[in-house]
C-alpha positions as CSV (number, residue, x, y, z in Angstrom):
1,X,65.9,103.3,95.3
2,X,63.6,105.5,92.9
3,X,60.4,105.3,90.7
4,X,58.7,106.9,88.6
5,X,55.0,106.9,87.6
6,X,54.5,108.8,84.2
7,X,50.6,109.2,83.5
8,X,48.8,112.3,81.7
9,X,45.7,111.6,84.2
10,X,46.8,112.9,88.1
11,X,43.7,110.3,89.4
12,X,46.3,107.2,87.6
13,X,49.3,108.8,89.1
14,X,47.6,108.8,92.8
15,X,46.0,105.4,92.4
16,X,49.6,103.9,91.7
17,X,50.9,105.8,94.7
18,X,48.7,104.3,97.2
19,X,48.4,101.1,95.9
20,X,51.8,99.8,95.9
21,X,53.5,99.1,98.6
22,X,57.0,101.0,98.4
23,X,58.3,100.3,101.9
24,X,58.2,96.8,101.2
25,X,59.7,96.9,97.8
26,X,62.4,99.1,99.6
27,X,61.8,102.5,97.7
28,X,62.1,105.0,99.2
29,X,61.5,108.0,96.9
30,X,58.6,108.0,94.4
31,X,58.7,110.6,91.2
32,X,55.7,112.1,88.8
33,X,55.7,112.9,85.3
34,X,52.7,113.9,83.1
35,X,53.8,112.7,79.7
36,X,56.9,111.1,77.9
37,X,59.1,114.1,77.3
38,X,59.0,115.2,81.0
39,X,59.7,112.1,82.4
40,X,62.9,111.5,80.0
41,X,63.8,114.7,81.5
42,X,63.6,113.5,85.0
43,X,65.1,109.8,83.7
44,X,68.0,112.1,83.0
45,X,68.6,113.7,86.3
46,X,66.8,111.6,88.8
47,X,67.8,108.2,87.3
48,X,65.2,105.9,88.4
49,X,65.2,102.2,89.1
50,X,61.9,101.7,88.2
51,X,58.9,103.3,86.0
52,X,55.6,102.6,85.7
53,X,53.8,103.9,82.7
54,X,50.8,104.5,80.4
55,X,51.2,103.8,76.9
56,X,49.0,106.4,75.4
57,X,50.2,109.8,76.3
58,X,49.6,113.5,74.4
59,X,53.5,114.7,74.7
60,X,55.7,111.6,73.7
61,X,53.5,108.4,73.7
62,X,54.4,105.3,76.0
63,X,56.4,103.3,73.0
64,X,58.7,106.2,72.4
65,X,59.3,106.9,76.1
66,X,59.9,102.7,76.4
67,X,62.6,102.8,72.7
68,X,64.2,106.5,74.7
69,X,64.4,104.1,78.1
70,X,66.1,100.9,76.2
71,X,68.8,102.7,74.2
72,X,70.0,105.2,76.9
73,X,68.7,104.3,80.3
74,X,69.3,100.2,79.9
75,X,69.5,99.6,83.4
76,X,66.1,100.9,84.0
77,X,63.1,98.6,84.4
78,X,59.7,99.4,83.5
79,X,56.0,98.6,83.7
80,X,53.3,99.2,81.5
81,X,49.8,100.0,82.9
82,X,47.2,100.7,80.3
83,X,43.8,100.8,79.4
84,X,44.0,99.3,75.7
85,X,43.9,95.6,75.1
86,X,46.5,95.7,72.2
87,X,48.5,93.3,71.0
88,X,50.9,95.7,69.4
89,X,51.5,97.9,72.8
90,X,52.1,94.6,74.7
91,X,54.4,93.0,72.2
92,X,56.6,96.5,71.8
93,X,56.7,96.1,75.7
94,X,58.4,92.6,75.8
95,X,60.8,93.5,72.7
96,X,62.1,96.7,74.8
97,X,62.6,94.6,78.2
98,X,59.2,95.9,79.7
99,X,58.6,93.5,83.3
100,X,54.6,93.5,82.4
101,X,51.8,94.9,81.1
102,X,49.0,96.0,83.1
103,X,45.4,96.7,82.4
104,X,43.4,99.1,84.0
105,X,41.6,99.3,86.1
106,X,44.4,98.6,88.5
107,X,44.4,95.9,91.0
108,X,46.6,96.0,94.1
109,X,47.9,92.6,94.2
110,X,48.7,92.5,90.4
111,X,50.8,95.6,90.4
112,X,52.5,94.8,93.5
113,X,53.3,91.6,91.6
114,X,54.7,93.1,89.2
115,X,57.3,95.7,91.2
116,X,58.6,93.2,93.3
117,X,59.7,91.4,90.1
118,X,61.2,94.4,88.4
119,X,63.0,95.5,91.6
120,X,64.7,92.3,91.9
121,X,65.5,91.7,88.8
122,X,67.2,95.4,88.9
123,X,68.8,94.6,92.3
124,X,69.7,91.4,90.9
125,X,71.4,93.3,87.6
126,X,73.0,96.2,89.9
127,X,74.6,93.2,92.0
128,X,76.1,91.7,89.1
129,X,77.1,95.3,87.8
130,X,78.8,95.9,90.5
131,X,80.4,92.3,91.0
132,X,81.8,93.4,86.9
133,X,82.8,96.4,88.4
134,X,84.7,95.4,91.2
135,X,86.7,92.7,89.4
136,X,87.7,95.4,86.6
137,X,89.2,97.4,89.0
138,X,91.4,94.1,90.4
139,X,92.2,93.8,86.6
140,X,93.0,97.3,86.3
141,X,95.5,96.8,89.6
142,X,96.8,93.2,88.2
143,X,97.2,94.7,84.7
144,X,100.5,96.9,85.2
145,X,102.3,94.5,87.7
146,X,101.4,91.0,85.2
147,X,102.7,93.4,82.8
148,X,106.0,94.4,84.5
149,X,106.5,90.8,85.4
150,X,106.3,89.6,82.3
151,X,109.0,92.4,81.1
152,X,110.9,91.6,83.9
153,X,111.3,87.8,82.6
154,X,112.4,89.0,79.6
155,X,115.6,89.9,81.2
156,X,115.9,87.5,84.1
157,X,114.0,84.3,83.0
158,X,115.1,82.9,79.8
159,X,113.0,79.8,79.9
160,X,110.2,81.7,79.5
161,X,111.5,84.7,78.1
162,X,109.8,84.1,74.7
163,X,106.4,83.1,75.6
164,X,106.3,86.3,77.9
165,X,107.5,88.0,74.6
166,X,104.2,86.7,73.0
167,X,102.1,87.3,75.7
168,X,103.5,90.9,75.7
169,X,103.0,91.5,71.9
170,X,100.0,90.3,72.1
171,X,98.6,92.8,74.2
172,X,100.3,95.7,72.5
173,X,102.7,96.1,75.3
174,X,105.3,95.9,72.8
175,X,105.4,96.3,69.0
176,X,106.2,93.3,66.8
177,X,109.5,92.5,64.9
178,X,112.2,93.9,67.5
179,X,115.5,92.8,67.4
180,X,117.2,95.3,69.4
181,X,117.2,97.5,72.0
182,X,119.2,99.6,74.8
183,X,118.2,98.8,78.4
184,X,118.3,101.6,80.7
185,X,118.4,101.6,84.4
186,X,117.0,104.6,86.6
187,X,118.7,105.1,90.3
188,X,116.5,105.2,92.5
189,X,117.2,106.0,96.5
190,X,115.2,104.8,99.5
191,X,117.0,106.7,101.7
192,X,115.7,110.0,100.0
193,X,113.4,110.9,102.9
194,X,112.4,114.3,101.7
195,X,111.2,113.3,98.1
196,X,109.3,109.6,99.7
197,X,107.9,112.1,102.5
198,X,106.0,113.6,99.6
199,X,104.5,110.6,99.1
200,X,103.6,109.4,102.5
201,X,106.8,107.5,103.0
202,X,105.0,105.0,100.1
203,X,108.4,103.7,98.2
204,X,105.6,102.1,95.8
205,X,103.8,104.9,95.0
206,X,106.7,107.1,94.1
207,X,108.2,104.4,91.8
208,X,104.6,104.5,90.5
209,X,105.2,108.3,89.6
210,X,108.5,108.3,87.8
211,X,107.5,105.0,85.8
212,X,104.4,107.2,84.6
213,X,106.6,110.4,84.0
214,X,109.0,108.5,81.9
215,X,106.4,106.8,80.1
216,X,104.7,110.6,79.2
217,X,107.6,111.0,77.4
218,X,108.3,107.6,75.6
219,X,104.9,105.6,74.9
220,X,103.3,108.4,72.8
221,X,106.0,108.4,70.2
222,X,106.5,104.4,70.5
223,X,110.1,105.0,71.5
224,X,110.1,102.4,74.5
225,X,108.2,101.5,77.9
226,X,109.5,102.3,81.8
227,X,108.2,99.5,84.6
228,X,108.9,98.4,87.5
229,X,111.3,96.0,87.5
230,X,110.8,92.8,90.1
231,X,113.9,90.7,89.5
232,X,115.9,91.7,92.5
233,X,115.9,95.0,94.4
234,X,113.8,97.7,93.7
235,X,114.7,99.4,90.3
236,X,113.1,101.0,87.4
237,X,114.0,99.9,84.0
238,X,113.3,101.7,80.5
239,X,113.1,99.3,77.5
240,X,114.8,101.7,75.0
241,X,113.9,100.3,71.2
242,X,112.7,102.8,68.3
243,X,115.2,105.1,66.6
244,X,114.8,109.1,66.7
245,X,116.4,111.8,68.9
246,X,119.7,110.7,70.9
247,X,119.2,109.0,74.1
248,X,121.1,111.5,75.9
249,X,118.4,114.2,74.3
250,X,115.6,111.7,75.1
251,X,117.5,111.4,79.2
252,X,117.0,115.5,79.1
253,X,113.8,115.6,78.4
254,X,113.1,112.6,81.3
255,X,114.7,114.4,83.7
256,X,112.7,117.9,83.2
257,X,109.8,116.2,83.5
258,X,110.9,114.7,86.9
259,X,112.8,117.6,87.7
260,X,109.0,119.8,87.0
261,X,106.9,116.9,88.9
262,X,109.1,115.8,91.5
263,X,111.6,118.6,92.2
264,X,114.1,116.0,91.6
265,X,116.5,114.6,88.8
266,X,117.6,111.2,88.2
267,X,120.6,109.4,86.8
268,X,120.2,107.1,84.4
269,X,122.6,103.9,83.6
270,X,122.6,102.9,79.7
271,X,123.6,99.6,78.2
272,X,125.1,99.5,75.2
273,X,122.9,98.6,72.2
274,X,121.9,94.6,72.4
275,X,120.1,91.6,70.8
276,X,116.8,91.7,71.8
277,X,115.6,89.7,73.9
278,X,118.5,87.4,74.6
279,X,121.0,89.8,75.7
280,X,118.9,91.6,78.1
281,X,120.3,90.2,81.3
282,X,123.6,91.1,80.5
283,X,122.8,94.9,78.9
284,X,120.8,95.2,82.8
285,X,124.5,94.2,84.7
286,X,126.1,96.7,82.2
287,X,123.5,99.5,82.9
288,X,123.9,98.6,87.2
289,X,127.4,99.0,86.2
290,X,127.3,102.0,84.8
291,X,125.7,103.4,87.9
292,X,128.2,102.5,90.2
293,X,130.8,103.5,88.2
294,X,129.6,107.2,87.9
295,X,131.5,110.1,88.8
296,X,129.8,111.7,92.1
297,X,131.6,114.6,91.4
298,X,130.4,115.1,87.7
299,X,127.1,116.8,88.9
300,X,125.8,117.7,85.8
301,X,126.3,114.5,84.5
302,X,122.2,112.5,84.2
303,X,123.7,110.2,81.4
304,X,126.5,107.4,82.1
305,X,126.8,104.9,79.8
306,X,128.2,101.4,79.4
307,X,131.5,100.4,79.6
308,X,134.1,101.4,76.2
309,X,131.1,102.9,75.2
310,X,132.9,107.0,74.9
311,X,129.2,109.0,76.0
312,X,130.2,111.8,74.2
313,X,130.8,110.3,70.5
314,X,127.8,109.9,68.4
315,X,127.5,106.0,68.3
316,X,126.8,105.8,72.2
317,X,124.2,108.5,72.2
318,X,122.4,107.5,69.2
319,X,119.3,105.3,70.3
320,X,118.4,102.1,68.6
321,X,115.8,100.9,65.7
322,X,113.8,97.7,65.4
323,X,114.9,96.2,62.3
324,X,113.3,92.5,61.1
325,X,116.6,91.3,61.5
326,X,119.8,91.1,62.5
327,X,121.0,93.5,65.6
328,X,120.3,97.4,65.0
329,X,122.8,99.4,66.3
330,X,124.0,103.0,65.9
331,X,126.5,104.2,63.6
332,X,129.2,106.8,63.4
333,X,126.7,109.3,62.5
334,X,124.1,108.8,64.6
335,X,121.7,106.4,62.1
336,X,120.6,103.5,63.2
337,X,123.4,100.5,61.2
338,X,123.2,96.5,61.3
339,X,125.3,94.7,63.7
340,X,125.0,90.7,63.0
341,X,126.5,88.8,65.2
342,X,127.8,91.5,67.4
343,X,126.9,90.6,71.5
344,X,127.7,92.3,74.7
345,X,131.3,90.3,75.7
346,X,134.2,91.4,74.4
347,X,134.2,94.5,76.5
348,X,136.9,95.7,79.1
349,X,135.6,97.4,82.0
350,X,135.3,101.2,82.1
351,X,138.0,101.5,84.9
352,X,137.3,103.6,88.3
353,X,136.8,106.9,86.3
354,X,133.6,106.0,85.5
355,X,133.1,106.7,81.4
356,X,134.9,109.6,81.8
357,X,135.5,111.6,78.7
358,X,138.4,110.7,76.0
359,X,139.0,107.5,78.4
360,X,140.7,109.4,80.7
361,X,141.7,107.6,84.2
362,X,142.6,109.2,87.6
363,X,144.7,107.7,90.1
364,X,142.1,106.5,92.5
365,X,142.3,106.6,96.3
366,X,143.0,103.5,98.2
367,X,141.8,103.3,101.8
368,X,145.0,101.6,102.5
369,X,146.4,105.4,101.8
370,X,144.8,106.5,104.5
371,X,144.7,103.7,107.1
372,X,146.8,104.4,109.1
373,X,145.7,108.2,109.6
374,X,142.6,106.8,110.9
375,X,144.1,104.4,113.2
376,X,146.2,106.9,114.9
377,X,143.2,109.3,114.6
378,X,141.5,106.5,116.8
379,X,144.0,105.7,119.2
380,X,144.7,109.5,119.7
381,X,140.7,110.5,120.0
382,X,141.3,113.4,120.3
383,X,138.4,116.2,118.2
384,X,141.7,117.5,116.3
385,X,143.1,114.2,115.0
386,X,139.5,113.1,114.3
387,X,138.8,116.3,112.1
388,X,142.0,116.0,110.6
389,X,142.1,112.5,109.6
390,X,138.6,112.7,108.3
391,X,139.1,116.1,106.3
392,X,142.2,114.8,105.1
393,X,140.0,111.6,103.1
394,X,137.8,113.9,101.8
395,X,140.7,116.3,100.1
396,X,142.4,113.6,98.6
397,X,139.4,112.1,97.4
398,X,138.1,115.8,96.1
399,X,141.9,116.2,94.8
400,X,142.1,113.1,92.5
401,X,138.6,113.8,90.9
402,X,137.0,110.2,90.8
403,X,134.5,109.3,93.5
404,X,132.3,106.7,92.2
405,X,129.3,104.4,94.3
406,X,131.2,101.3,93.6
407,X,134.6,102.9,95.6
408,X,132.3,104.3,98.8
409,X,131.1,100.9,99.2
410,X,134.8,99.2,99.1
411,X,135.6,102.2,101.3
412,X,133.0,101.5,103.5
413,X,133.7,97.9,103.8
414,X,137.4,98.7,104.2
415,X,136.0,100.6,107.1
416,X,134.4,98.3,109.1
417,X,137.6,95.4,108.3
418,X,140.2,98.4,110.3
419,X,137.6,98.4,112.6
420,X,136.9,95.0,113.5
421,X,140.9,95.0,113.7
422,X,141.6,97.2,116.4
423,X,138.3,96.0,118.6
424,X,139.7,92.4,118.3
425,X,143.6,93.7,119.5
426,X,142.3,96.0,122.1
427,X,139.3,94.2,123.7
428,X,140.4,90.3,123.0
429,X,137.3,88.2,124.2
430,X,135.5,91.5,124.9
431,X,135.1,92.2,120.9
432,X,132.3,90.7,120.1
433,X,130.1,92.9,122.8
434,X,132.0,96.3,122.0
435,X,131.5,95.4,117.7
436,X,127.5,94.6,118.9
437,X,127.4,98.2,120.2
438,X,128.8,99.9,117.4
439,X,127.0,98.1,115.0
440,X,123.8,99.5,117.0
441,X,125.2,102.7,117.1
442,X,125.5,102.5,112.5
443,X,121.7,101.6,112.6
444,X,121.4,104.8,114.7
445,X,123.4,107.6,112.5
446,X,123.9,105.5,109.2
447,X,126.2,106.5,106.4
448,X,124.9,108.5,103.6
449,X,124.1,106.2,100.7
450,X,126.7,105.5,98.3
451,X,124.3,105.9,95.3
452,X,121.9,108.4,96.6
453,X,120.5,110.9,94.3
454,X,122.8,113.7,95.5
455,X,126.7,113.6,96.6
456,X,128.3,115.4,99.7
457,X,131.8,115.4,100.5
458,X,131.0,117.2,103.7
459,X,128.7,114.3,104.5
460,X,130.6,111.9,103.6
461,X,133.8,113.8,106.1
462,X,130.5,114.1,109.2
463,X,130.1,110.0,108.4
464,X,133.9,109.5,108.7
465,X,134.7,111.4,111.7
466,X,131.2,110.2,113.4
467,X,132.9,106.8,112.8
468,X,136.1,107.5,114.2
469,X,134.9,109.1,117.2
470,X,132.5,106.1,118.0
471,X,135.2,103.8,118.0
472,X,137.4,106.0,119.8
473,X,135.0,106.3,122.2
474,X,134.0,102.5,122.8
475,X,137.9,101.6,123.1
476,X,138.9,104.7,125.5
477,X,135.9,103.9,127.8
478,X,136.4,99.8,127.9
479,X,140.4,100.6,128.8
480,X,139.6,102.8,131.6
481,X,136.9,100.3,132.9
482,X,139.5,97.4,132.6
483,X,141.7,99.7,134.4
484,X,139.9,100.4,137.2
485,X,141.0,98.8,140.5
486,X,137.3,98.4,141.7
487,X,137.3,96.1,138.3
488,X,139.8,94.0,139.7
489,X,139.3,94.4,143.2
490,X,135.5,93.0,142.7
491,X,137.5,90.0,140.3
492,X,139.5,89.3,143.3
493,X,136.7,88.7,145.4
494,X,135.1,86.4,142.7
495,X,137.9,84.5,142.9
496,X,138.8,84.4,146.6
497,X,135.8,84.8,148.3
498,X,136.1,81.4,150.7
499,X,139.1,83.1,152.0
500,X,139.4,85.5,155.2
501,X,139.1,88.8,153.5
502,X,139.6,92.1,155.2
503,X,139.7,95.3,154.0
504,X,142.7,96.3,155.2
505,X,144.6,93.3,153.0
506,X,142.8,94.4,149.2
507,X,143.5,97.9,150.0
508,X,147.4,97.2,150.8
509,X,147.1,94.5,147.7
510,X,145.8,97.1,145.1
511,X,147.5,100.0,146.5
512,X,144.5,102.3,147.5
513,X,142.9,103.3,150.6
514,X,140.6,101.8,152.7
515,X,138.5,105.0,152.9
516,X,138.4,104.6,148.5
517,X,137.4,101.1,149.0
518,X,134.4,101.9,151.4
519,X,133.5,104.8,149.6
520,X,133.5,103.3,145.8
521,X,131.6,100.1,147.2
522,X,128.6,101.9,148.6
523,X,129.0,104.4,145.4
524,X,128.4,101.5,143.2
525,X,126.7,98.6,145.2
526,X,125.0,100.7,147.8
527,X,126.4,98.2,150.3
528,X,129.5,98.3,152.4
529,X,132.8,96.0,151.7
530,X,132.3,93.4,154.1
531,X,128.2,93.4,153.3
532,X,129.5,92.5,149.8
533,X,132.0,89.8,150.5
534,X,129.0,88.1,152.6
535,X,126.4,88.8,149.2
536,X,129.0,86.8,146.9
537,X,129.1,83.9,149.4
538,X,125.5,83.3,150.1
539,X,124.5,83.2,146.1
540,X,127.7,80.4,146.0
541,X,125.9,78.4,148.3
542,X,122.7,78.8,147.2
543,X,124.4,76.8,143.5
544,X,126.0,74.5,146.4
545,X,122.8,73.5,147.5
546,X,121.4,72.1,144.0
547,X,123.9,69.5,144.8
548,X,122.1,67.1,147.4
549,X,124.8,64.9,148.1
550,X,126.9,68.2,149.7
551,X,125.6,68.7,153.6
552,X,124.9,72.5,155.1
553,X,128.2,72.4,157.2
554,X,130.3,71.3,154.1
555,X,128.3,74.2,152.1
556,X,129.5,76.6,155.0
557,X,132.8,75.8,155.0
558,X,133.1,75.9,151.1
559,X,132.0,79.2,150.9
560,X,133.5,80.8,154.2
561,X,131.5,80.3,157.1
562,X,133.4,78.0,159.7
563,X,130.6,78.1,161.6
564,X,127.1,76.4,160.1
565,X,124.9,78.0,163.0
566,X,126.4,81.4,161.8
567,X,125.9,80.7,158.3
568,X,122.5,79.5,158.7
569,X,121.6,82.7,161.0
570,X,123.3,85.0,157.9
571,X,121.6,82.9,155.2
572,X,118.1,83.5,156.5
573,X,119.0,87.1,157.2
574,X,119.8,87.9,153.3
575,X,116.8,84.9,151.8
576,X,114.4,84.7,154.2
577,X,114.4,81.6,154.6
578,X,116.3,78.9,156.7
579,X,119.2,76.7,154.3
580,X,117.0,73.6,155.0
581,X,113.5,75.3,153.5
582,X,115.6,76.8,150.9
583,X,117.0,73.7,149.7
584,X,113.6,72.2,150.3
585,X,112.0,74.7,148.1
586,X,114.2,74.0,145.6
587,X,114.3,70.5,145.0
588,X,110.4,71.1,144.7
């Protein structure tokens, strides 16, 4: 904290310095000034908390220095210490905020008085400045997001759809009187790791950017607002209402700005032109439409509009007025032309070609047209049936013209159905392991999003054969284990183990040598064959032995051992302990 002591005589100024107390009032740097002008000067730069001055001074007197300090240094607090007895000079103190007025000579305790009030009453002022302060900022962060929520009911919650209309109008958020408007959706991609890495991997912070780009370009000319919307997943939503240039135009001139910000361009999914605010729900499913019904392979297409809505004709690309009535919609030539009564159903879908010009329609790929190329791709495994059935999808698809979101993610799905098939025939009770691994292994290397902001064919093929291999993979290398005699040799045992086993009898049973035995059993249990057979029936009996009622020689004999003086001798060898302290142990 600072003061300053403003006094024309240098004896004043050094009497006030060493007879208040400044550690104790917590100040920790003390200021001079000679006369009024100079210490608005340092007011200026220095910006005390306190000042203690005369009244009469030779270069801006005490009463201007105290009407300069009220009108542009407010927070300041101030103390008079003078050596005339006027009533003027003390009532021109009190109407400008002044803490006291002191007469000289100066007495410590008086003056000291008379600090400690101003600084707490400054303190006390700066806490509630800042307490002000702090909850503007909160405003300023609750603002937007009360804001987008309320825009967001307007689409989602009719019940209180209209008072969040007021609400909204009230605040200037939106201008009075609109009847219609377009809703516009803008894709956006959380898988599009080089554009979120410029933002720290902070989703909300990016969504943060393009609202505010798009808004650059549509709040000055009171065209429409961009927010957040918080209905479902994360999307951004445009709120397209006033009449001017078309809305493809108006989409152009969004993107560059993205395009010049972010290094990016966006597509953008319009709804036809509806009743405002009632058919907002339905215009946001038609503009989420619209997205997933996009050609992929129309690149240079930003702009894909609702359903029978032709893109390229004028009434589509006009944009919409705000009329005091009725619906506003676009006419043949672009103007803006009534449309009572007219709603959003009635409509036929825009079929898998997306809104493609002069309605035309391509004959879209099934995945049943290529099932059976993938299965046989599968079963063969082999790089060059995997390569082939996977380049062959992406021709056709590339071929026929139409790749849309909405068919990647039925292809997709279709996908995982074949297979879930051919894990369930091959593997039986096994499936559900096996379809836990390769589910693991999609979290690992996922497919490229359906909707991302760019399209690749080849990526799409790298997914498809990825997939394939995977699978062909798992199934190969579960068929060679279930073919493996060690498999069913170490089954047989499992099930036979009470029986005189020998090697000589599984190797003549399985039809391999007794050297392949040996040497596979220390390869994979790093114990030999008859080591093993004794393993398996010591942990039986130790499960035999939970069952008090069964006595150590029946145990032997259940498990093998005719002998219980050998089995005990053998039990103790593998556990450590004697049967008796093990079964002891246990029932403790």
């Amino acid at each position: 904290m600072k003061a300053l002591i403003v006094d024309d005589e240098p004896r004043v100024r050094k009497a006030v310095r060493l007879l208040v107390d400044w550690e104790q009032h917590g100040i920790q740097e003390i200021l001079e000034a000679g006369s009024g002008n100079e210490a608005i000067g340092l007011i200026r730069t220095e910006k005390p908390a306190l000042v203690i001055m005369d009244m009469m001074m030779e270069s801006g007197n005490g009463v201007e220095l105290m009407t300069w300090v009220d009108e542009f240094a407010g927070t300041t607090k101030f103390i008079v210490v003078s050596g005339h007895n006027d009533f003027d000079f003390v009532r021109q103190t009190v109407r400008h905020g002044g803490i006291d007025y002191i007469l000289k000579p100066i007495e410590a305790d008086m003056i000291n008085n008379a600090v400690s009030k101003a600084v707490l009453a400054w303190r006390t002022e700066e806490e509630e400045r800042r307490h002000r302060q702090h909850q503007s900022l909160k405003l300023n962060e609750i603002k937007p997001i009360l804001g987008e929520k309320l825009l967001s009911a307007l689409i989602d919650d009719r019940v209180n759809a209209e008072a969040s209309l007021r609400r909204l109008s009230a605040d200037g958020v939106l201008p009075p009187q609109i009847r219609a408007a377009r809703l516009i959706l803008v894709q956006t991609d959380s898988g599009n790791n080089p554009l979120l890495r410029r933002f720290g991997g902070d989703s909300e912070l990016l969504y943060y950017a393009i609202v505010n780009i798009c808004n650059e370009f549509l709040q000055p000319e009171g065209r429409g607002i961009a927010f957040r919307y918080w209905g479902g997943p994360p999307e951004i939503a445009i709120l397209l209402w006033a009449a001017g240039e078309s809305v493809t135009g108006l989409i152009g001139r969004i993107n560059q700005g993205l395009y010049l910000t972010l290094q990016f361009r966006m597509h953008f999914g319009i709804s036809r032109v509806c009743a405002f605010p009632g058919e907002l729900s339905a215009a946001r499913a038609e503009a989420a439409e619209a997205l997933l019904r996009r050609n992929l392979l129309r690149h240079e297409d930003y702009c894909h509009y609702a359903a029978d809505e032709p893109a390229a004709g004028a009434g589509a690309d006009a944009a919409v007025d705000w009329v005091p009535g009725g619906v506003a919609g676009a006419g043949p030539d672009g103007t803006a032309g009534a449309m009572p009564g007219k709603g959003l159903g009635g409509f036929n879908g825009a079929g898998p070609a997306g809104g493609m010009p002069g309605g035309e329609r391509a004959a879209t790929l099934s995945f049943a047209d290529v099932q059976e190329d993938w299965r046989l791709a599968v079963m063969s495994g082999t790089p060059e049936a995997l390569s082939a059935a996977a380049q062959h999808w992406t021709q056709e698809l590339s071929r026929r013209g139409v790749v849309t979101p909405q068919m990647l993610n039925a292809w997709k799905a279709d996908a995982l159905l074949l297979r879930g098939r051919l894990v369930r025939a091959a593997l039986g009770s096994g499936a559900d392991s096996a379809l836990a691994e390769l589910e693991q292994l999609d979290r690992e290397n996922p497919s490229p999003q359906p909707g991302g902001y760019s399209f690749s064919l080849f990526a799409w093929r790298d997914w498809s054969y990825t997939f394939m291999q995977q699978l062909s993979q798992l199934l190969s290398a579960r068929a060679l284990k279930e073919r493996n005699p060690m498999t069913e040799i170490i089954r047989y045992i499992e099930q036979n183990y009470p029986s005189d086993l020998s090697l000589q009898e599984i190797a003549g049973k399985f039809q391999v040598s007794r050297e392949y035995i040996s040497r596979r059993f220390k390869q994979e249990h790093g114990i030999n064959f008859s080591d093993y057979i004794v393993t398996v029936r010591i942990e039986k009996a130790k499960l035999l032995m939970q069952n008090p009622h069964l006595k150590l020689a029946q145990i032997a004999e259940m498990v093998g051992f005719h002998d219980v003086k050998y089995f005990s001798k053998v039990f103790k060898k593998l556990t450590g302990h004697s049967p008796k302290d093990y079964r002891d142990q246990a029932e403790h």
